[in-house]
KEKE-3310 file (N, C-alpha, C; in steps of 0.2 Angstrom, whole numbers, plus 5000, padded with zeros to 4 digits):
npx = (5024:5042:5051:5067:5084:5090:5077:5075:5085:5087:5075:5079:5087:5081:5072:5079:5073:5072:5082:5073:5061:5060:5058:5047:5038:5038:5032:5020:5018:5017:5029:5028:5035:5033:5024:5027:5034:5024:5018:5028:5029:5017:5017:5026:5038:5049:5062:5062:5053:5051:5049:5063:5074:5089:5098:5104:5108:5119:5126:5121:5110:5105:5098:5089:5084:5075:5067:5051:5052:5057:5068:5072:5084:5088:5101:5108:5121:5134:5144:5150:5159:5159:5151:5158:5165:5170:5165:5153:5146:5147:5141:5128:5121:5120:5108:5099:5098:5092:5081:5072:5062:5056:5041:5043:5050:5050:5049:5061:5071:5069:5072:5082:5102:5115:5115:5112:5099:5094:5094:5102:5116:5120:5118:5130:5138:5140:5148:5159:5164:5164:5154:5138:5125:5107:5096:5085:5074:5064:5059:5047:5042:5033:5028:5029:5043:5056:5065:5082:5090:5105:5111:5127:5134:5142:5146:5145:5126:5122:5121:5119:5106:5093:5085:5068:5060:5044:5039:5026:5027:5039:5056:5073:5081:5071:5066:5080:5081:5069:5068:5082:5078:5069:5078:5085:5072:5064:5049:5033:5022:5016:5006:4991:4980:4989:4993:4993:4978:4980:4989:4988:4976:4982:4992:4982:4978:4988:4991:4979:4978:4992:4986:4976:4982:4985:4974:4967:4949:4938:4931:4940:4951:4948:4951:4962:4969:4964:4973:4987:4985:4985:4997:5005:5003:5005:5022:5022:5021:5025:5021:5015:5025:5039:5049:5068:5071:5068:5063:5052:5040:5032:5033:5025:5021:5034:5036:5025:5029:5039:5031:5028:5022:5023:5019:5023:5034:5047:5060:5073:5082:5097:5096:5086:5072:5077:5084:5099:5108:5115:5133:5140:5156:5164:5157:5155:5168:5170:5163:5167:5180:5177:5172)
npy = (5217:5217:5218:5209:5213:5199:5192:5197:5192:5181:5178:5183:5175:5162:5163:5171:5185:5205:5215:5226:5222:5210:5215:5220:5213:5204:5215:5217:5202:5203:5198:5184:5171:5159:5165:5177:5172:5167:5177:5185:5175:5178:5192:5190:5192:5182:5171:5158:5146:5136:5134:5131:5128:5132:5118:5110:5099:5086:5069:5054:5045:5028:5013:4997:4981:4968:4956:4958:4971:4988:4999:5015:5024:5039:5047:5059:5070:5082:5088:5085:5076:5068:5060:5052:5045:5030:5020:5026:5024:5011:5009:5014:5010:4996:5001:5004:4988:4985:4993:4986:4976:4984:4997:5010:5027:5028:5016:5010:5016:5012:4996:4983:4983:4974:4970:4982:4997:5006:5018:5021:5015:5026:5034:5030:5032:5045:5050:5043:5046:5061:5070:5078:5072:5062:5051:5055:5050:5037:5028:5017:5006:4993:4979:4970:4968:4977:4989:4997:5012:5023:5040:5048:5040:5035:5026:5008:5008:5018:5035:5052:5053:5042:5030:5020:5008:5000:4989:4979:4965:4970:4972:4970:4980:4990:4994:5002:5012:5018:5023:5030:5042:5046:5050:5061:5067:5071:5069:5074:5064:5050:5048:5057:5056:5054:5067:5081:5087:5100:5106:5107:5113:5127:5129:5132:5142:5152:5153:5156:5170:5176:5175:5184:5196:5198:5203:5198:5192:5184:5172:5168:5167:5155:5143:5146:5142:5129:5122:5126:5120:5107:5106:5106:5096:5085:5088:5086:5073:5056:5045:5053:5060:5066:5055:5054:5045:5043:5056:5057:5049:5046:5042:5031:5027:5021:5013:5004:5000:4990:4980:4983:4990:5001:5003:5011:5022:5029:5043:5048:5062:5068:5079:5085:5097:5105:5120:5129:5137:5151:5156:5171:5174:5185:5193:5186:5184:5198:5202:5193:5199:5211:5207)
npz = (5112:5113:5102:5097:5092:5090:5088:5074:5069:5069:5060:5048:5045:5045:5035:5024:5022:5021:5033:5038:5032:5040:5052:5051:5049:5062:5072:5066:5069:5081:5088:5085:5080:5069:5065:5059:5047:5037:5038:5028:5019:5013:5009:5001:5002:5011:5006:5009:5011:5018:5037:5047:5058:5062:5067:5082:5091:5092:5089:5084:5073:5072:5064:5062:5059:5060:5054:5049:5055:5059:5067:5071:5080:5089:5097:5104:5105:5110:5103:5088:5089:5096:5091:5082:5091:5096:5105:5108:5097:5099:5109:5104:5095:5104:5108:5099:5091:5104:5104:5095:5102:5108:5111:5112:5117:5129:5136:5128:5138:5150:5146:5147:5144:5142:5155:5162:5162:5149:5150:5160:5156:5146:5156:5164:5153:5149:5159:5156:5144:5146:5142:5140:5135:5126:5125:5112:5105:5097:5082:5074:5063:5053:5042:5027:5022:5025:5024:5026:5028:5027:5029:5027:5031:5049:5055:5051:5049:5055:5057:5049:5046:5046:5039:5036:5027:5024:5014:5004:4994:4980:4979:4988:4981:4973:4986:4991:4984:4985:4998:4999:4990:5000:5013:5004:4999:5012:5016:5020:5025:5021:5012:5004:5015:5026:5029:5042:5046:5051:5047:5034:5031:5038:5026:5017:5018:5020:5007:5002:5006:5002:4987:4989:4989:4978:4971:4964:4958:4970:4965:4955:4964:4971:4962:4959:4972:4973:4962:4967:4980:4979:4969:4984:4991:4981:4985:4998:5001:5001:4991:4980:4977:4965:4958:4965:4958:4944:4938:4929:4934:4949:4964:4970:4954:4953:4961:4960:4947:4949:4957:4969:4983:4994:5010:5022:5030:5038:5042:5051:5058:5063:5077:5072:5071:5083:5089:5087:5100:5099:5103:5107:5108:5110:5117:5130:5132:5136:5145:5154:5157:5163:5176)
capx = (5030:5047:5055:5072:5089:5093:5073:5075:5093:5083:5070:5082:5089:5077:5068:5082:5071:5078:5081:5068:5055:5059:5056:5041:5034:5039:5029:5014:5012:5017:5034:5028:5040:5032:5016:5031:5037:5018:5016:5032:5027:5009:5018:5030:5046:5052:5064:5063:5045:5052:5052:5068:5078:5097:5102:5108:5111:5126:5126:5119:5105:5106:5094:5090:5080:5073:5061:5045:5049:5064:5067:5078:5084:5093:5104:5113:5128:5134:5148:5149:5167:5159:5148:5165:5170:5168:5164:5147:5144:5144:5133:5122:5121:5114:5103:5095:5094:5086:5074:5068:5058:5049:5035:5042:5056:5051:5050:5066:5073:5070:5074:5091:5107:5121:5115:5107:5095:5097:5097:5110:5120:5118:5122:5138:5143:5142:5153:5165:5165:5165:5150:5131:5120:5104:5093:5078:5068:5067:5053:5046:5039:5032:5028:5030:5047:5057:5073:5084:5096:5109:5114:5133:5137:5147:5150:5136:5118:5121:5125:5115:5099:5091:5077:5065:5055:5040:5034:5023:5032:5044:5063:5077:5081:5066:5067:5085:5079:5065:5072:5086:5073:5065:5083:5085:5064:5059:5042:5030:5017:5016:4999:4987:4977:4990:4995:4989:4975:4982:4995:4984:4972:4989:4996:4979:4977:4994:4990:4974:4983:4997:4982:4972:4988:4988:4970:4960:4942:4938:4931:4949:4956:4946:4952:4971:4968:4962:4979:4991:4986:4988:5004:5007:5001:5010:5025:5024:5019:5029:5018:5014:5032:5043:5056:5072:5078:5068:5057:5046:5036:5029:5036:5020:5021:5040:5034:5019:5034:5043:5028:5027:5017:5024:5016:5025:5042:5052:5064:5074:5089:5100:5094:5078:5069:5083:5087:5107:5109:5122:5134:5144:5160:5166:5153:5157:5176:5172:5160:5172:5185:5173:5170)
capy = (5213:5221:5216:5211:5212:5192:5190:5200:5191:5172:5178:5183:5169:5159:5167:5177:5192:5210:5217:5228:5217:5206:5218:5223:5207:5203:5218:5214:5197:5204:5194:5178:5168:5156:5170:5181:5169:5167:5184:5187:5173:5180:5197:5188:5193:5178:5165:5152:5144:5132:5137:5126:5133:5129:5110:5111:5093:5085:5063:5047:5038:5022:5008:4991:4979:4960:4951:4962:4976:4991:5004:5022:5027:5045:5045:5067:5073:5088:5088:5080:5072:5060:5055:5048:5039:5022:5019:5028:5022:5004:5011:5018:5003:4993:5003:5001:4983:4983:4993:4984:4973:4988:5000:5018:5029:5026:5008:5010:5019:5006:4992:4980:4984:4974:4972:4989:5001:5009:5027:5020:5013:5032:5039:5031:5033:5052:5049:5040:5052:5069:5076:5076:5065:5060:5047:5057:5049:5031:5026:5012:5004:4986:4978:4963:4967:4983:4990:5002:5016:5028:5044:5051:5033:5037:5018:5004:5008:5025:5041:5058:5052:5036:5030:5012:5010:4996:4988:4975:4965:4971:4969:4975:4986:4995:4997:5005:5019:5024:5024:5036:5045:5049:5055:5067:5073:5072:5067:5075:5060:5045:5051:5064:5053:5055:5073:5083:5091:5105:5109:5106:5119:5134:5131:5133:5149:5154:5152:5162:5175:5175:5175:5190:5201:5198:5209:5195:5190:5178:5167:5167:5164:5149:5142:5146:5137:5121:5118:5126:5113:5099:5106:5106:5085:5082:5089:5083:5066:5051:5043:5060:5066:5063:5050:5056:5042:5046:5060:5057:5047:5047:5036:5027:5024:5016:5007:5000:4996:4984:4976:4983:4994:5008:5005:5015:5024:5032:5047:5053:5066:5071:5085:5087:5102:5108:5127:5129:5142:5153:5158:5176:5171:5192:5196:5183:5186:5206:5202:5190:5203:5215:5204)
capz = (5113:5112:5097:5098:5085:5089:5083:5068:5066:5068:5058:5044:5043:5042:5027:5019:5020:5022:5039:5039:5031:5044:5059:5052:5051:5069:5075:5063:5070:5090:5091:5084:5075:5065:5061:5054:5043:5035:5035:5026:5012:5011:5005:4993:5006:5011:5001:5009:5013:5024:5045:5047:5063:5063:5070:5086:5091:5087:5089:5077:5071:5069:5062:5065:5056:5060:5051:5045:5060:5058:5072:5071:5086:5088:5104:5103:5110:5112:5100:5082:5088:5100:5085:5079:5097:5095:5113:5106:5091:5100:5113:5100:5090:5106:5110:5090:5093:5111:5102:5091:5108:5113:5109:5111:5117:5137:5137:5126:5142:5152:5144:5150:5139:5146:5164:5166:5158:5144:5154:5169:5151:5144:5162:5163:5147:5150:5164:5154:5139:5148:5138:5140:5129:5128:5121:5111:5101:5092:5079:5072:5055:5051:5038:5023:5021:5029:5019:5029:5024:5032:5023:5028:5036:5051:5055:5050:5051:5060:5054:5053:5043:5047:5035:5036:5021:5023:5009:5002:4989:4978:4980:4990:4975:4975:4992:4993:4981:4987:5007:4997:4989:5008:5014:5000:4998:5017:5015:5026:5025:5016:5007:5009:5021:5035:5033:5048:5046:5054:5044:5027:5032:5038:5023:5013:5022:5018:4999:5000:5008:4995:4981:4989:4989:4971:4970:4960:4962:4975:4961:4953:4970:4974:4957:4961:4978:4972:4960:4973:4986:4974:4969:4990:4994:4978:4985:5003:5002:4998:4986:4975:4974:4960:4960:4962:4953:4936:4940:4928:4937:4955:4971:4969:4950:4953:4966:4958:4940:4953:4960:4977:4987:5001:5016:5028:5031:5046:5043:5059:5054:5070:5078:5067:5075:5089:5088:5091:5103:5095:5108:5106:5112:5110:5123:5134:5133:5136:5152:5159:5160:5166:5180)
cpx = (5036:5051:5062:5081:5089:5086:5073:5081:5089:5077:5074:5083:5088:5072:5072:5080:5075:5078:5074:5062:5053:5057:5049:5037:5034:5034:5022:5011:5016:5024:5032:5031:5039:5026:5020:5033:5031:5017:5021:5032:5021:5011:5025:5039:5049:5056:5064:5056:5045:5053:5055:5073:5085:5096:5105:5112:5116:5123:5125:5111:5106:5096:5096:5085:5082:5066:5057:5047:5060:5064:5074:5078:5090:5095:5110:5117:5129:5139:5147:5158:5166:5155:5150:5167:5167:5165:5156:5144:5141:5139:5125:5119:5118:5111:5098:5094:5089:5082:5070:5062:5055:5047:5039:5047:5056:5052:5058:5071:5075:5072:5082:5095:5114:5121:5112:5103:5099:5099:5102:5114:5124:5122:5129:5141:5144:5149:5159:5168:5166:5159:5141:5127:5112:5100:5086:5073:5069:5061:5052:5041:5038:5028:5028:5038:5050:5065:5075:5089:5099:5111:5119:5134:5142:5151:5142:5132:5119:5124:5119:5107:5099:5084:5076:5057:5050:5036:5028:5025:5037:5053:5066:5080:5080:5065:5073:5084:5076:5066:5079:5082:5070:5071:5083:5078:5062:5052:5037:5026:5016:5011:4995:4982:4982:4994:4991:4987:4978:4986:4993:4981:4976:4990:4990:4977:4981:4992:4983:4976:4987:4991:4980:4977:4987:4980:4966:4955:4943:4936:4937:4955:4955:4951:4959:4974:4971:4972:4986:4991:4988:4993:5006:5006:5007:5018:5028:5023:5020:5027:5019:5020:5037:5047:5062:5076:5076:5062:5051:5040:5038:5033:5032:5022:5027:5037:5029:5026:5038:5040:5028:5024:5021:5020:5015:5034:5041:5057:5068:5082:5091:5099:5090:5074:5071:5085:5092:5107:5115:5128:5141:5151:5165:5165:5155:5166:5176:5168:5164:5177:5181:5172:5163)
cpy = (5217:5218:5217:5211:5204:5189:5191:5196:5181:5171:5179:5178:5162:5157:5167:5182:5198:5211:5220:5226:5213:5207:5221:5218:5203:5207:5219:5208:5195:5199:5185:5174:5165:5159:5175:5178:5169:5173:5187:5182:5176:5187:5196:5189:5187:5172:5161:5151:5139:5133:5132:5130:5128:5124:5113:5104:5091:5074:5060:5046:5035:5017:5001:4988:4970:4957:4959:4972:4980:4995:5009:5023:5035:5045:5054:5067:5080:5092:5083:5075:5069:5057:5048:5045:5031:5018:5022:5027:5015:5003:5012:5011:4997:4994:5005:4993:4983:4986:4992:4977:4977:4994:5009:5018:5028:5019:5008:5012:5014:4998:4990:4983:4980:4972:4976:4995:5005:5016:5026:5019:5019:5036:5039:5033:5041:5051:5046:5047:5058:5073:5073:5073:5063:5056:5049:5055:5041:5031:5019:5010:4995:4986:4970:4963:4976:4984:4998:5005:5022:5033:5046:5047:5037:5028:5013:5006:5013:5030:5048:5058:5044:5034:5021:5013:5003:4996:4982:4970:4968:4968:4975:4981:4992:5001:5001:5010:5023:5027:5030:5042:5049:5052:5063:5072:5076:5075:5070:5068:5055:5046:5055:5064:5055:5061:5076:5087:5100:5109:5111:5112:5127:5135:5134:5142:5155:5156:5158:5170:5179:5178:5182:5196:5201:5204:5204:5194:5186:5170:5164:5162:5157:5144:5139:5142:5131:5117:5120:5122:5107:5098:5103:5099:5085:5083:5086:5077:5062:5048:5047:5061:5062:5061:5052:5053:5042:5049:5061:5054:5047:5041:5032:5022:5019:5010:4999:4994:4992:4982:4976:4990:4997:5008:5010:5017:5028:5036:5050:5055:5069:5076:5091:5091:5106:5113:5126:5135:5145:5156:5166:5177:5180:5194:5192:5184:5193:5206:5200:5194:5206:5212:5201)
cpz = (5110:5107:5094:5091:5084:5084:5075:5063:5064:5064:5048:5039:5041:5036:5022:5017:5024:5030:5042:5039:5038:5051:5059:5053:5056:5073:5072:5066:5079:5092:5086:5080:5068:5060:5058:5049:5039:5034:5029:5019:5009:5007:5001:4997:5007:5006:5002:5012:5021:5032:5046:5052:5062:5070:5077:5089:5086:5089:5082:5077:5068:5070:5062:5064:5059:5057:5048:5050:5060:5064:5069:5079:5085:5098:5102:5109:5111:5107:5094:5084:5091:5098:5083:5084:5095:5099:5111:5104:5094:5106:5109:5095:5095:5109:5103:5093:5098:5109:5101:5096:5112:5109:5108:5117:5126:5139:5136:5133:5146:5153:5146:5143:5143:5153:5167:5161:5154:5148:5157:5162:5148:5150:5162:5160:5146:5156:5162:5146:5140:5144:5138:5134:5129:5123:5119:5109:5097:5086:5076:5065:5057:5044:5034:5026:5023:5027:5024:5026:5028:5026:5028:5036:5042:5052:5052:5052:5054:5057:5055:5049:5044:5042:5035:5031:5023:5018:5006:4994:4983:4979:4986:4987:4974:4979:4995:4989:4984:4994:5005:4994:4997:5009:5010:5000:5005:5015:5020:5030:5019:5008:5010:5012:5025:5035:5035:5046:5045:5048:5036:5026:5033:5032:5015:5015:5021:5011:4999:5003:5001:4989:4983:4987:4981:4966:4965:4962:4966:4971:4955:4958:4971:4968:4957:4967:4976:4967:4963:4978:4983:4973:4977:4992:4989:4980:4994:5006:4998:4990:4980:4973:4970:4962:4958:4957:4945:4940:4934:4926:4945:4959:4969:4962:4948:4955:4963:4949:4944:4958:4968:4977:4993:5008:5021:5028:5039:5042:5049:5054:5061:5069:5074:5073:5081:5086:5090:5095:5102:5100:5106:5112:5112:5118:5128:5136:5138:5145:5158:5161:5163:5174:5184)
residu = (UNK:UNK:UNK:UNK:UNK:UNK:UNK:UNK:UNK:UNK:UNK:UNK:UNK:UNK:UNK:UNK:UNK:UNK:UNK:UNK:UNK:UNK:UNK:UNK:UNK:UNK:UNK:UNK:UNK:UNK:UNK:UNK:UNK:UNK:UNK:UNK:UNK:UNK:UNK:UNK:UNK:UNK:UNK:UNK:UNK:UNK:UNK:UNK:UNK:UNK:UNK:UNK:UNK:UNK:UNK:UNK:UNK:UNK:UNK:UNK:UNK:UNK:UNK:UNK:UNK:UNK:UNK:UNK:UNK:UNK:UNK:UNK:UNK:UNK:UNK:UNK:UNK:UNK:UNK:UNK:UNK:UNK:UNK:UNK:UNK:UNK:UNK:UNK:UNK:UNK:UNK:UNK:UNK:UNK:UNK:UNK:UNK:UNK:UNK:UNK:UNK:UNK:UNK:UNK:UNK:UNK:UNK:UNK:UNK:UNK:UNK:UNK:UNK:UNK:UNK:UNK:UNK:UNK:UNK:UNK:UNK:UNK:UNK:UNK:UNK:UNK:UNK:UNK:UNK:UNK:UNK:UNK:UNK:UNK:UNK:UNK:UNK:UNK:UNK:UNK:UNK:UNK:UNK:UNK:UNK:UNK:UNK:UNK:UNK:UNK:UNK:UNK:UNK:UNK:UNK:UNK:UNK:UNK:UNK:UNK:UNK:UNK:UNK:UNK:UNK:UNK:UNK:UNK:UNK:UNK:UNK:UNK:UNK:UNK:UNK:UNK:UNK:UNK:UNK:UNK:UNK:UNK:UNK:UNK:UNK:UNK:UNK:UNK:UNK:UNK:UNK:UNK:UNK:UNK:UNK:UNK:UNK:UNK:UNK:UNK:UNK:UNK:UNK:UNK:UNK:UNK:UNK:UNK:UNK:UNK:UNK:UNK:UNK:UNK:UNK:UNK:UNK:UNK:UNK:UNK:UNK:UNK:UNK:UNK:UNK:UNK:UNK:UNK:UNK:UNK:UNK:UNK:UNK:UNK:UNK:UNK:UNK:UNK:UNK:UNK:UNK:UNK:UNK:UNK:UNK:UNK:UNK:UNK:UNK:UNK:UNK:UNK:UNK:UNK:UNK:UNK:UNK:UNK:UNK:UNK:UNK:UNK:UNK:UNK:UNK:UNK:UNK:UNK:UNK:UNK:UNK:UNK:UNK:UNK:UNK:UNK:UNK:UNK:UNK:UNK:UNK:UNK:UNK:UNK:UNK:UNK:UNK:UNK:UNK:UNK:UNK)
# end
């Protein structure tokens, strides 16, 4: 596969490794993005561990809580300035509530808002706003007790991180901590019963990688494994990771010192996992004269 500058340029950028590095490790693992990034931890190149593509969506997430049961919905625009409209905002605000009466993001679709579905609601309001939109994703939490939080408010309940913490006694206290805690840490997994296999197994793999390189036995490697995965659950899983409000104890351990238990949370962050397509407004100037 032909390995191109904009790769080598998004692969950069992703990591912070050098140019070079970076094109070798694109022609090493045949173009593949996320297998260059791996490759480039595994030989110590990369800085940053995390494959996080540049935000491309703009809009809200708003939240919406009744009784035991909270929902996020994310509803994107196109522009962060009709985040700000008001006209959106109070779209997007009853389209949080209707959600919290249905299962998932199609039902939500279809559901009344006013007289017509949320999509026809959606449609016109492109039509009234002049900019594309659309309604991506909602989620849902239940529970005893269900405490919600917005980071970088735009209006109530909405802004560019949406968080729903479910807990089991405790207070609301508690639960506004630790629901700012989730904003701040992005949690993969509650515990390290529900992180994805999948993902447990690459990143152990990664690590054995990483360790070979370093030219120790395999009875040292295995060794190095075992308290490098432990570091990794305790680091991605809500429970395990330290509290940012005293880090020296655990989410869990807070939770447990103000008599409640974590059930379940919900994170959504507008335009979580949407690449932005960069647009070269040079080249497009220079074509269009060109005709």
């Amino acid at each position: 596969m032909a390995i191109t500058a904009a790769m080598v340029k998004e692969l950069r950028d992703t990591t912070g490794a050098g140019m070079m590095d970076a094109k070798k490790a694109l022609t090493e693992t045949d173009g593949d993005m996320d297998a260059a990034v791996d490759w480039l931890r595994t030989k110590g190149l990369a800085k940053a561990a995390k494959k996080s593509g540049r935000v491309a969506a703009e809009g809200l997430v708003a939240v919406a809580v009744e009784g035991g049961v909270g929902v996020a919905v994310e509803v994107n625009s196109e522009t962060d300035f009709v985040g700000k409209n008001a006209e959106f905002q109070d779209m997007v605000s009853g389209i949080a509530k209707v959600a919290l009466s249905v299962s998932d993001v199609d039902a939500l679709a279809a559901a009344d808002l006013g007289g017509k579905s949320v999509a026809d609601t959606l449609t016109a309001k492109i039509a009234t706003i002049g900019e594309n939109m659309t309604l991506r994703r909602m989620a849902r939490v239940e529970g005893e007790t269900v405490i919600s939080y917005v980071h970088n408010a735009a209006a109530p309940d909405m802004g560019k991180i949406g968080v729903l913490v479910a807990l089991s006694g405790g207070d609301e206290a508690i639960g506004k901590q630790i629901a700012m805690h989730i904003a701040a840490a992005n949690p993969a997994a509650l515990s390290e019963d529900d992180l994805d296999p999948a993902v447990v197994e690459k990143e152990k793999q990664v690590q054995m990688d990483i360790a070979r390189e370093s030219g120790k036995p395999e009875q040292v490697i295995e060794k190095m494994i075992v308290g490098r995965m432990k570091k990794f659950v305790a680091e991605s899983t809500l429970l395990n990771q330290q509290f940012v409000v005293n880090p020296d104890v655990t989410v869990a351990e807070a939770a447990n010192e103000a008599g409640a238990t974590v059930t379940g949370f919900v994170r959504l962050e507008v335009g979580e996992g949407i690449e932005k397509k960069e647009e070269d407004f040079a080249a497009e100037v220079a074509k269009a004269v060109q005709g």
